[in-house]
SEFI-509251 format. One record per residue (C-alpha): x, y, z. Coordinates in steps of 0.2 Angstrom, whole numbers, plus 5000, padded with zeros to 4 digits. Example, Ala and Ser with C-alpha at 12.3 -4.5 7.8 and 13.67 -1.06 7.14 Angstrom:
506249785039;506849955036;
***
This chain:
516252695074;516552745057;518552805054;518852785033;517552775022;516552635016;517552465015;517052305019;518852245023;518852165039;520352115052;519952005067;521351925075;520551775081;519951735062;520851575059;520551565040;520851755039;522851725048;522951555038;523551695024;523451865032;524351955018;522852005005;521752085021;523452175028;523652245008;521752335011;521952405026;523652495023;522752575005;520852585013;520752595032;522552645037;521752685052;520452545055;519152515069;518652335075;516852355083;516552175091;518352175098;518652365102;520352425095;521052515084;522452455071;523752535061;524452445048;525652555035;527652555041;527752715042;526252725055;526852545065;528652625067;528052815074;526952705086;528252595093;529352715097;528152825104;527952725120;527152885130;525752905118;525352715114;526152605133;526452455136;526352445152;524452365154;525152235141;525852205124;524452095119;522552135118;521852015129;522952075142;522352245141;520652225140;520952105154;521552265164;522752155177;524052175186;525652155176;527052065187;528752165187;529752105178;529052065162;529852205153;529052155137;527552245147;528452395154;528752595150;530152705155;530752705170;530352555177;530852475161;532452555159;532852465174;532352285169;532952285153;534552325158;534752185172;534052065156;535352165144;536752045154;536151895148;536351945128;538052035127;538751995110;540251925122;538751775128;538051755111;539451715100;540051605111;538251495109;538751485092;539651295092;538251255105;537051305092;537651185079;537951045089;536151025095;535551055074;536850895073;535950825086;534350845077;534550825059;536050695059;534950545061;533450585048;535150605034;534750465021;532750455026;531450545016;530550655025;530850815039;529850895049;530251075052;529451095068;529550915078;531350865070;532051055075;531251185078;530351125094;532051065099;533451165096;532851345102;532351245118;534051195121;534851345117;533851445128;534151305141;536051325141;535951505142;534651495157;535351345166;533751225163;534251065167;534150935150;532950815159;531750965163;531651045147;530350985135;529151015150;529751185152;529451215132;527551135133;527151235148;527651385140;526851345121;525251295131;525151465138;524951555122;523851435113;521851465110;520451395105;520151375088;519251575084;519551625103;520851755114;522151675124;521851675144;522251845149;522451795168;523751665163;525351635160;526451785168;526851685183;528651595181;528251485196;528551315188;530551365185;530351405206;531251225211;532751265200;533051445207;533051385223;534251245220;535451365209;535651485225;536451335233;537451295218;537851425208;538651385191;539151495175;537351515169;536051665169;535151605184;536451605194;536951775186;535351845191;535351795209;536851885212;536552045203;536452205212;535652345203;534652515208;533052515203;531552635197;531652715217;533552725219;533652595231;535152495226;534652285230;534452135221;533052045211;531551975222;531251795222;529751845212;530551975198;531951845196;530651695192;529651835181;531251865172;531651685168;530051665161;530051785150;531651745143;531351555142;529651595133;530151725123;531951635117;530851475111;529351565101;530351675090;531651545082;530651415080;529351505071;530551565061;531351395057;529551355052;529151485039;531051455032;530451305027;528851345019;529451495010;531151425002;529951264995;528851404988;530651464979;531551344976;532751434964;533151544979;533451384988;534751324976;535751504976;535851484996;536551294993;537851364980;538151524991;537851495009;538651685011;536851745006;536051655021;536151815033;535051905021;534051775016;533751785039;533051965036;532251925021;531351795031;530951885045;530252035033;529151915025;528451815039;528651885054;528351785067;527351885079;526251995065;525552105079;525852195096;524452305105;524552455116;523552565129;523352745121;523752865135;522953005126;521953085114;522953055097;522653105080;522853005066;522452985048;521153135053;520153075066;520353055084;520952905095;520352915111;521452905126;520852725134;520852665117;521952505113;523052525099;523352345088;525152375079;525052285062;526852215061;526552095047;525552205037;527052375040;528252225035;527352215018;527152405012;527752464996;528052625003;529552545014;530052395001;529952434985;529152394971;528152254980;528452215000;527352054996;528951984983;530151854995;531751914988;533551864999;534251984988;533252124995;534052285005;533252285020;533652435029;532652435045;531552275050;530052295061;530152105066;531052125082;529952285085;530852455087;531452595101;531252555119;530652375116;531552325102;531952135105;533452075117;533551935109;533751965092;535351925088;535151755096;533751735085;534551805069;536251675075;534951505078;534051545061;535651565052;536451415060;534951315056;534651365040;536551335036;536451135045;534951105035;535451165018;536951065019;535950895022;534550935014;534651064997;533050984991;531350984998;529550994997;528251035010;526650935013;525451055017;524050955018;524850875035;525451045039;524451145054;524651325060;524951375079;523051405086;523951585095;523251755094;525051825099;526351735087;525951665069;526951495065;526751295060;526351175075;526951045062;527751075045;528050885036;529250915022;529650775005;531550765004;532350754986;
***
């Protein structure tokens, strides 16, 4: 199917020396194919901000309720309820508002000493040694115990419930994910169970208890199987995101070093060095969508059926939004809306967590360690097709 004319840019997200460094290929499409069409894979992408941000608010026109991920749609499965990452109005509505509780800003400003402690707990012993590693040293840690004392996963439980869920989003090298995997939240099933019996000042026993009306009107509480849905979702949602976000912190303030040195000498820009970040190198640089029906765009047809591949990475880039050049890392940038967390009816719940953990950390680190190079040639990307990070991120300290 032809949509723009002639170009021989190409986007496939399974690529791994095209996602290595995305960034070149996103610039094409937004100024040749802002509507582009992948024949071997079968969906459509958008990838200018203006394009990505009428999309995701859209939600009756481009759903998400076969799925937020291509695999999963193509995979035409049954979507567990619950996972309100993967839910339209009204039924989302419903969900999100249960999930709402457990990210009040009450609940997350009170995780904030939490929060450093466990950076303490992390970095404190590598203080006087020469190296770091992003990713093993913190941000495989931290996130994992933050979202633990929110959930109520016990300590001796935790780096299991982490690998479970990283394994479920990791491919083969240049291969989708497992469509049919990884919606179940059966493995935290033991602790729901023992939390009914002993409840305690923590999100799973908050959830148990909650009574709520849902899409039908009947007022009840959560089914055994929505409230183990729920906590999946949260538990692998809460862990991606921050530590991704940890990583490229790393990689990117060693490619500026002087910006570095201002956030040492003025930790007060940190919060915008945050969305600067996260504009930069988002951690998830896609999201896709079921197009409910015939849509125009850029001139041509979309078909209803279609799936829609919103280019999150590449809208976080446009000039048109960021002037002069959205491809600049500045921390002294304006950002006035950030597409990062998404936008409208699924704009992320977790957010502000995240933005609190990548500030925290940030802050912790900066204060041990103001100087630092990264090692790239020990360094290895995430093999996902869903989130874009560093498995491992060695850094040079000094």
């Amino acid at each position: 199917m032809t949509i723009t004319a002639p170009s021989d840019v190409h986007f496939d997200p399974y690529d791994v020396d095209l996602i290595a460094d995305p960034y070149p290929m996103f610039r094409r499409l937004r100024e040749e194919a802002p509507l582009y069409y992948n024949e071997q894979y079968e969906f459509y992408a958008l990838s200018r901000f203006d394009d990505v941000n009428k999309g995701l608010i859209d939600w009756e026109t481009y759903s998400s309720a076969r799925g937020g991920i291509l695999e999963l749609i193509k995979a035409n499965i049954e979507i567990p309820s619950g996972v309100v990452l993967f839910e339209d109005p009204p039924l989302h509505d419903v969900h999100r508002k249960l999930l709402a509780r457990m990210f009040t800003p009450r609940k997350v400003h009170a995780l904030e000493p939490h929060i450093r402690e466990f950076c303490a707990q992390s970095l404190d012993p590598l203080v006087g040694g020469d190296s770091f590693d992003f990713i093993a040293d913190l941000g495989a840690q931290m996130p994992m115990k933050v979202i633990s004392k929110l959930v109520g996963i016990p300590e001796g439980d935790q780096e299991a419930i982490r690998d479970n869920a990283n394994d479920r989003l990791r491919t083969e090298a240049g291969r989708p994910m497992r469509a049919e995997e990884g919606l179940s939240g059966e493995i935290f099933a033991d602790y729901i169970d023992w939390r009914a019996k002993n409840p305690s000042d923590d999100i799973m026993t908050e959830l148990l208890n909650a009574e709520f009306d849902d899409e039908k009107g009947v007022h009840r509480k959560l089914t055994r199987d929505e409230l183990l849905t729920y906590i999946n979702v949260v538990a692998g949602a809460g862990n991606e995101t921050t530590t991704r976000l940890i990583g490229w912190a790393g990689k990117v303030l060693a490619e500026h070093p002087d910006q570095r040195r201002e956030l040492v000498e003025n930790p007060a820009l940190i919060p915008g060095a945050i969305e600067e970040l996260l504009r930069f190198e988002p951690p998830a640089p896609h999201t896709a969508r079921y197009v409910t029906r015939d849509v125009e765009v850029h001139g041509h047809t979309v078909p209803a059926g279609s799936i829609m591949m919103m280019l999150l990475g590449s809208a976080c880039r446009d000039h048109r939004q960021y002037a002069p050049d959205g491809d600049v890392f500045d921390i002294h940038r304006e950002i006035k809306q950030n597409l990062a967390f998404s936008i409208g009816t699924h704009y992320c719940l977790g957010a502000a967590l995240a933005r609190l953990e990548g500030r925290i950390a940030l802050e912790e680190i900066l204060k041990r360690f103001p100087e630092w190079n990264v090692d790239l040639t020990r360094a290895r990307l995430s093999p996902t097709s869903t989130v874009r990070g560093w498995e491992t991120l060695p850094a040079v300290l000094g």
